[in-house]
C-alpha positions in Angstrom: 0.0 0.0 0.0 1.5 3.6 -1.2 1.3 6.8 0.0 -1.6 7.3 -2.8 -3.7 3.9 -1.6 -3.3 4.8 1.8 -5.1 8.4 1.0 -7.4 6.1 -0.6 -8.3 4.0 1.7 -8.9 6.7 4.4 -11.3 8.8 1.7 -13.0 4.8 1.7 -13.5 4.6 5.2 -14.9 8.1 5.5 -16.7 7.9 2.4 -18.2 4.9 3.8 -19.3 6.0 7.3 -20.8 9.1 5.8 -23.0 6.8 3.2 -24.0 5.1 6.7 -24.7 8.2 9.0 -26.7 9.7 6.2 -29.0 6.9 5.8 -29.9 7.5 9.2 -32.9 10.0 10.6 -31.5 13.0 12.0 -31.6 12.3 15.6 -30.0 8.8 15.3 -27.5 11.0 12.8 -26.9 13.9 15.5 -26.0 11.2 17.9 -23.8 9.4 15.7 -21.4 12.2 15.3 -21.6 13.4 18.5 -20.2 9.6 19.4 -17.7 9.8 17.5 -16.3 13.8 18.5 -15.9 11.5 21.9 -12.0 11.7 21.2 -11.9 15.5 20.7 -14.2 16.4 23.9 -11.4 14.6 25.8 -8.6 16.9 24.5 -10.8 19.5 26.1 -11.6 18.8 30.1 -13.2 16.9 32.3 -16.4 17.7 31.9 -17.2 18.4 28.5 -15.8 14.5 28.7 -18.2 13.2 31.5 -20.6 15.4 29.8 -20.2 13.6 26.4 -19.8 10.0 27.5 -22.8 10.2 30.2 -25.0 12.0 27.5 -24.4 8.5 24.9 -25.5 6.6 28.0 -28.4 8.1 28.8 -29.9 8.7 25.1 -29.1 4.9 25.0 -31.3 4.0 27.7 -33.6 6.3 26.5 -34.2 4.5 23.6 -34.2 1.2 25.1 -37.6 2.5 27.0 -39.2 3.9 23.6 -38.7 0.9 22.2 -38.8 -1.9 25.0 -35.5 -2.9 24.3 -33.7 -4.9 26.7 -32.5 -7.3 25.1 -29.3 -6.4 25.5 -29.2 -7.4 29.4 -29.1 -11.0 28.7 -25.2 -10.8 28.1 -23.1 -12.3 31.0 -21.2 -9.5 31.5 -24.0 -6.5 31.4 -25.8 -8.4 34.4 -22.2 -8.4 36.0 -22.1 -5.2 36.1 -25.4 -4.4 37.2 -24.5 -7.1 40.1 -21.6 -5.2 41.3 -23.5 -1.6 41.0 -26.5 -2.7 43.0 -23.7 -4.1 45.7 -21.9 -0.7 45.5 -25.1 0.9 46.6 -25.9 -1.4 49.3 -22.4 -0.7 50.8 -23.1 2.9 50.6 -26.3 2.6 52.4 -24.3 1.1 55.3 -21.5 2.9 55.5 -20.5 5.5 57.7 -21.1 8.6 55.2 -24.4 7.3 53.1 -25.1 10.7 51.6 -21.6 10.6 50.0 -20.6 7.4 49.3 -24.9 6.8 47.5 -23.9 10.2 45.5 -20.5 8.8 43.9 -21.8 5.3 44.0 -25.3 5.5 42.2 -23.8 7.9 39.1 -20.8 5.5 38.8 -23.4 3.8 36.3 -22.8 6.2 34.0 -19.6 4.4 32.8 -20.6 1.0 31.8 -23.9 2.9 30.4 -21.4 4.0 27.4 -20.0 0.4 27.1 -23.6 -0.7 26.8 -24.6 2.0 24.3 -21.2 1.6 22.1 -21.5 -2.2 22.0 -25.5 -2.5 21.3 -26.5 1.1 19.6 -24.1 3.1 18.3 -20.9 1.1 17.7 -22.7 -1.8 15.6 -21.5 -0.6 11.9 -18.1 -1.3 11.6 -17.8 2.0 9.7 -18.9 3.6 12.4 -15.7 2.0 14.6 -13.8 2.8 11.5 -14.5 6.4 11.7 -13.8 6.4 15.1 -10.4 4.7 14.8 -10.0 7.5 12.8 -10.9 9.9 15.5 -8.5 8.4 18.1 -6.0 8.7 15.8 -6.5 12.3 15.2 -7.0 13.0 19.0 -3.4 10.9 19.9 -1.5 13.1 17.1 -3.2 16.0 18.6 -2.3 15.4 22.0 1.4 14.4 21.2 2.1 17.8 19.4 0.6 19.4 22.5 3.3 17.7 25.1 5.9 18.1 22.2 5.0 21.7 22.4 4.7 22.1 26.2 8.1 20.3 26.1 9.9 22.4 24.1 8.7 26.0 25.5 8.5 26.0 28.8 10.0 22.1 29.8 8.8 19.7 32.5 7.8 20.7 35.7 8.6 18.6 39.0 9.2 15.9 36.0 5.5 16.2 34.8 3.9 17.5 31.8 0.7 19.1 32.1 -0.6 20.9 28.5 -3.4 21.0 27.8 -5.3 20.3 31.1 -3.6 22.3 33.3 -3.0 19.0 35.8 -0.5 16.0 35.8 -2.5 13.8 34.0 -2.3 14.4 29.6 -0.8 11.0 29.9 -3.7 9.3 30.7 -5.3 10.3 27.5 -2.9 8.4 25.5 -2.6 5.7 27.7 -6.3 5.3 28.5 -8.4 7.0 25.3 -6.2 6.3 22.8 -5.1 2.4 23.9 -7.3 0.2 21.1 -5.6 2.3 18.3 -2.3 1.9 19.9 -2.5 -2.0 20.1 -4.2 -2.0 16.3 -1.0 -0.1 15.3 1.6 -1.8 16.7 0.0 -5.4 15.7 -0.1 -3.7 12.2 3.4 -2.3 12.3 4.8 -5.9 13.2 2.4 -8.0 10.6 1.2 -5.9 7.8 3.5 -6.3 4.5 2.7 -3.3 3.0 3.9 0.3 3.8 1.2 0.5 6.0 2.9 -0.8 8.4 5.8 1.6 8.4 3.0 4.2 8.8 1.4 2.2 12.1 5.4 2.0 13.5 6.0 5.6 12.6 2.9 6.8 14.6 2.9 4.4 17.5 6.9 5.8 18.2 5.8 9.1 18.2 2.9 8.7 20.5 5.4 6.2 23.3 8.0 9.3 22.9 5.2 11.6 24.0 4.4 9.2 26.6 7.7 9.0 28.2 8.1 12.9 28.4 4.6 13.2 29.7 6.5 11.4 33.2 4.0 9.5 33.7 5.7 5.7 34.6 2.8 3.7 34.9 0.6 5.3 32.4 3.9 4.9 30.0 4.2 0.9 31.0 0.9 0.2 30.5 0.8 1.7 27.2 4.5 -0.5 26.3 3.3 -3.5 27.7 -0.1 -3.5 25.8 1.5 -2.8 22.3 4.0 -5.7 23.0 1.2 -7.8 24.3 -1.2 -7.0 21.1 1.9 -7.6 18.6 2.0 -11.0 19.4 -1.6 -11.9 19.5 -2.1 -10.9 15.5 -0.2 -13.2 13.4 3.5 -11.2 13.9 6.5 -11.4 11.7 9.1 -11.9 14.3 11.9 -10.5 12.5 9.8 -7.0 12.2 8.5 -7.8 15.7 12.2 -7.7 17.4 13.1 -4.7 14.8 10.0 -2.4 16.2 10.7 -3.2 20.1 14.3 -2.8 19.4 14.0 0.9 17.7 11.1 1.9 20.5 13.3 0.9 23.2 16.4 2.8 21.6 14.3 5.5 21.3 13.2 5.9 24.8 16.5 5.9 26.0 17.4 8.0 23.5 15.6 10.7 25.8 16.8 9.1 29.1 20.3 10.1 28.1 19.2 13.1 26.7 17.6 14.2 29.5 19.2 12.7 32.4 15.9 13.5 34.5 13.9 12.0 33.0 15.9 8.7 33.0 16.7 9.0 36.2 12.6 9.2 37.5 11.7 6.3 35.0 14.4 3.7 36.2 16.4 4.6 39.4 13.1 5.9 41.6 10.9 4.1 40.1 12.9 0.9 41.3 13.4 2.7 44.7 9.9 3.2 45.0 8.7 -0.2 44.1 6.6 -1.8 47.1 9.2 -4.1 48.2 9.8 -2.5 51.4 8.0 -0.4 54.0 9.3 2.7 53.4 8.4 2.5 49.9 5.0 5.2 48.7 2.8 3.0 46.9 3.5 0.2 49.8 2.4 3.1 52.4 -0.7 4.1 50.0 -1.6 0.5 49.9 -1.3 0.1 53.7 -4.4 2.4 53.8 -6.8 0.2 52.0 -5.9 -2.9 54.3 -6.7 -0.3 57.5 -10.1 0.4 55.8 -11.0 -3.5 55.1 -10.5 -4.5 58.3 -12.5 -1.9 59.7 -15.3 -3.6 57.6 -14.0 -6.9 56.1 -18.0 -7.9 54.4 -19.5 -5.0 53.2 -16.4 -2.1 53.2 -16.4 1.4 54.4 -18.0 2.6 51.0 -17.6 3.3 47.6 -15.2 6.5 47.5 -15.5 7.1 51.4 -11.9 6.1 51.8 -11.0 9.7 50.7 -12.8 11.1 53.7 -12.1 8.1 56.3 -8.5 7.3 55.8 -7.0 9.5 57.8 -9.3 8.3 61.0 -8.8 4.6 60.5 -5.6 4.6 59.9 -4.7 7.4 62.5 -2.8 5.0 64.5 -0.3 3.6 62.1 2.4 5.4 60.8 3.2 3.2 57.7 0.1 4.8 55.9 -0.3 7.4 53.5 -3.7 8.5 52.7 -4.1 9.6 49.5 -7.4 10.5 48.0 -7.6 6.6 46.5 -5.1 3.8 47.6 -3.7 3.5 43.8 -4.7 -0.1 43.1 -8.8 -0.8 41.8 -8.7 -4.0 43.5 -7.4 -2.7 47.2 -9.8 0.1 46.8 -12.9 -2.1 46.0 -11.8 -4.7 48.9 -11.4 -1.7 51.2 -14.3 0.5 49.9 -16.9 -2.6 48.9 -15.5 -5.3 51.3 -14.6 -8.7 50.2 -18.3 -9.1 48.8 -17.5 -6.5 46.2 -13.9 -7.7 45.5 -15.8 -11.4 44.5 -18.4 -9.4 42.7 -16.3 -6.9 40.8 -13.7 -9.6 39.6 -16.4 -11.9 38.0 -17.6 -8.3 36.2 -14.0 -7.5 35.4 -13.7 -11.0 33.9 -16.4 -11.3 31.6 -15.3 -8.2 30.4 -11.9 -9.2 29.5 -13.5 -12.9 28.4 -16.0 -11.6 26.0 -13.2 -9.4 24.1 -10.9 -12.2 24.4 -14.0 -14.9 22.6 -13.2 -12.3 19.7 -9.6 -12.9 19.6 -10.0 -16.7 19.5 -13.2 -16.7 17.1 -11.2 -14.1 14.3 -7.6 -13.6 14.9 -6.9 -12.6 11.7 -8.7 -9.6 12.6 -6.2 -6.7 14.0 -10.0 -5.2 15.9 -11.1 -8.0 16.8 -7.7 -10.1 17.6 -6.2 -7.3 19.8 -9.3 -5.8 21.6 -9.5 -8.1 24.9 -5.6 -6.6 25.5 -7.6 -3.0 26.5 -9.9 -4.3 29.8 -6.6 -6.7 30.7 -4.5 -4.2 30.6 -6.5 -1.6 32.5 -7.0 -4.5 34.9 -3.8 -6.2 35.1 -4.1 -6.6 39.7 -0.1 -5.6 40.0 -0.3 -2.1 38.9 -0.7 1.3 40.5 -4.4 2.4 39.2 -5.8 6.1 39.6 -9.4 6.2 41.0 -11.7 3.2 40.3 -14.6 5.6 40.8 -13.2 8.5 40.1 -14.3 11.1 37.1 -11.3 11.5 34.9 -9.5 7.8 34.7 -13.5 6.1 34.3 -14.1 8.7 31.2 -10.8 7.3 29.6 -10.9 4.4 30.4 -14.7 3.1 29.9 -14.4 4.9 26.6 -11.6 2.6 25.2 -13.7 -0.8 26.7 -16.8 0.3 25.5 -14.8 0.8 21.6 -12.9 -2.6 23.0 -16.6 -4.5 24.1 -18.1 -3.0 20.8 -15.7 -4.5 18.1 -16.2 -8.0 20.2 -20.0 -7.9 19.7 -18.9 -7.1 16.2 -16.9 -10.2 15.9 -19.4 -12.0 17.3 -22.3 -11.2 15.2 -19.9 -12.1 12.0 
């Protein structure tokens, strides 16, 4: 494929979805396109985000009452979810700070509402996941000249980069939002023979630089792990394989040796800081959700209330650090949800990651459909630092890459 096929076949796709977004009546058209600016509205804030992602959710449910459609609910891992919800609330109801924890709880929903409307509604053309493909990839590009920009002008801050939000998180966006078009572009840059695939390496070491300058370690790993991960799963030529890790990894040192910083807070501290000892952060923030589970072992101290109750139940103990979240989803649900919801949310977490991994097995010649069950297992991998598992900003990127992840599955299915 040439520089003049690969025009073409872009012009195709949105040639394509446009064919299928006219066909549709206007309000199923406005909503349509207003999916797929999802990508954009990130690049924005927070809440133009939550805005965009809760507003798909609700016009999906919405629709399922005008039409009595619930047919939908029958899947495995939709009642899963709905499961672990209704648990959430119960804890809430019984926890020390009900008006709170209810409040952050009961809107929670509003994340796997997008998973359900991408997978059922508006994610069920393939065009349509095309075009929004397309979109990611537009958004990471946009996002990488951003940091590249920050980086250059006014330099990293404390080791961070914070353009164009204002906070220390842009890397979440490419790690979170942008993580099903990463893994389709590195499985494409290690297995495609044409000279599409040099354009898939081209972008996906662009986007890792961007990562690694963003300072953000785990966001950066998770990204590297999931590419390598999703190269192997979609029929790899090994020789291009070893060539594409080799020239990422070169490249990232590249920058560690070119900016000794930045080196030094990606290898040396981050091996300091691993929780391998007491003194060690994320061993002191973990600490916390222990204190909190054995305060309530069955039903937890609820959902979010560990932001408000750390610092009185674990007053007493000097090897914790309360943080507003104790950094891993499964301490924090065990802690928060007790070990009910811990049972409850890994069965949820597990359909999720089995019903995008039935995809893989059923069409692996796929790259959507063979690499999408690497986005929930990565997001979900247990030995990880995590942000919020209930938190605002994290749940908008990352339901927004499962519910694109859940939708091509139902895809493969269906074919």
């Amino acid at each position: 494929m040439n520089a003049g096929s690969i025009r073409g076949w872009f012009g195709q796709q949105i040639a394509g979805a446009q064919a299928t977004v006219s066909a549709q009546g206007w309000p199923r058209r406005a909503i349509t396109v207003f999916y797929l600016l999802g990508p954009f509205f990130m690049l924005i804030e927070r809440s133009p985000a939550d805005a965009w992602l809760s507003l798909c959710g609700l016009a999906f449910i919405g629709r399922s009452i005008y039409r009595k459609d619930w047919g939908w609910t029958r899947h495995f891992w939709v009642r899963a979810v709905f499961v672990f919800w209704l648990w959430c609330l119960i804890s809430a109801a019984l926890s020390t700070l009900p008006g709170y924890s209810l409040g952050e709880a009961a809107v929670w929903i509003r994340f796997p509402l997008f998973a359900f409307a991408s997978a059922f509604w508006l994610g069920r053309d393939p065009r349509i996941l095309m075009l929004m493909l397309i979109s990611m990839g537009a958004g990471m590009l946009i996002m990488s000249g951003i940091l590249f920009a920050e980086f250059t002008i006014i330099g990293q801050r404390g080791g961070r980069l914070s353009w164009p939000y204002g906070d220390l998180t842009p890397g979440n966006y490419l790690a979170k939002a942008g993580l099903p078009l990463f893994c389709v572009l590195v499985a494409l840059a290690v297995s495609a023979r044409t000279k599409i695939a040099g354009l898939a390496a081209l972008v996906s070491l662009i986007t890792i630089i961007a990562s690694v300058l963003t300072g953000e370690r785990i966001n950066f790993i998770l990204r590297a792990m999931a590419g390598m991960l999703a190269g192997l799963v979609h029929k790899p030529i090994w020789s291009r394989y070893a060539l594409l890790v080799s020239v990422e990894v070169v490249a990232v040192f590249g920058v560690f040796l070119l900016k000794p910083a930045i080196g030094n807070r990606f290898v040396t501290t981050f091996i300091e800081q691993l929780p391998v000892h007491e003194a060690s952060p994320y061993k002191r923030v973990w600490n916390g959700a222990i204190d909190a589970f054995y305060t309530s072992p069955v039903i937890g101290i609820g959902p979010d209330n560990y932001r408000l109750l750390c610092p009185t139940i674990s007053a007493d103990n000097p090897d914790v650090a309360c943080h507003t979240h104790p950094h891993n989803y499964y301490l924090q649900i065990l802690g928060e949800t007790g070990l009910i919801g811990l049972v409850l949310a890994t069965v949820m977490i597990a359909s999720i990651i089995w019903t995008c991994f039935k995809a893989n097995l059923a069409r692996r010649g796929d790259v959507l459909a063979a690499t999408c069950f690497v986005v929930p297992f990565g997001f979900f991998f247990p030995i990880q630092s995590t942000a919020d598992f209930f938190g605002q900003w994290n749940n908008t990127f990352m339901w927004s890459s499962i519910a694109f992840a859940l939708a091509v599955a139902h895809q493969a299915r269906q074919k």
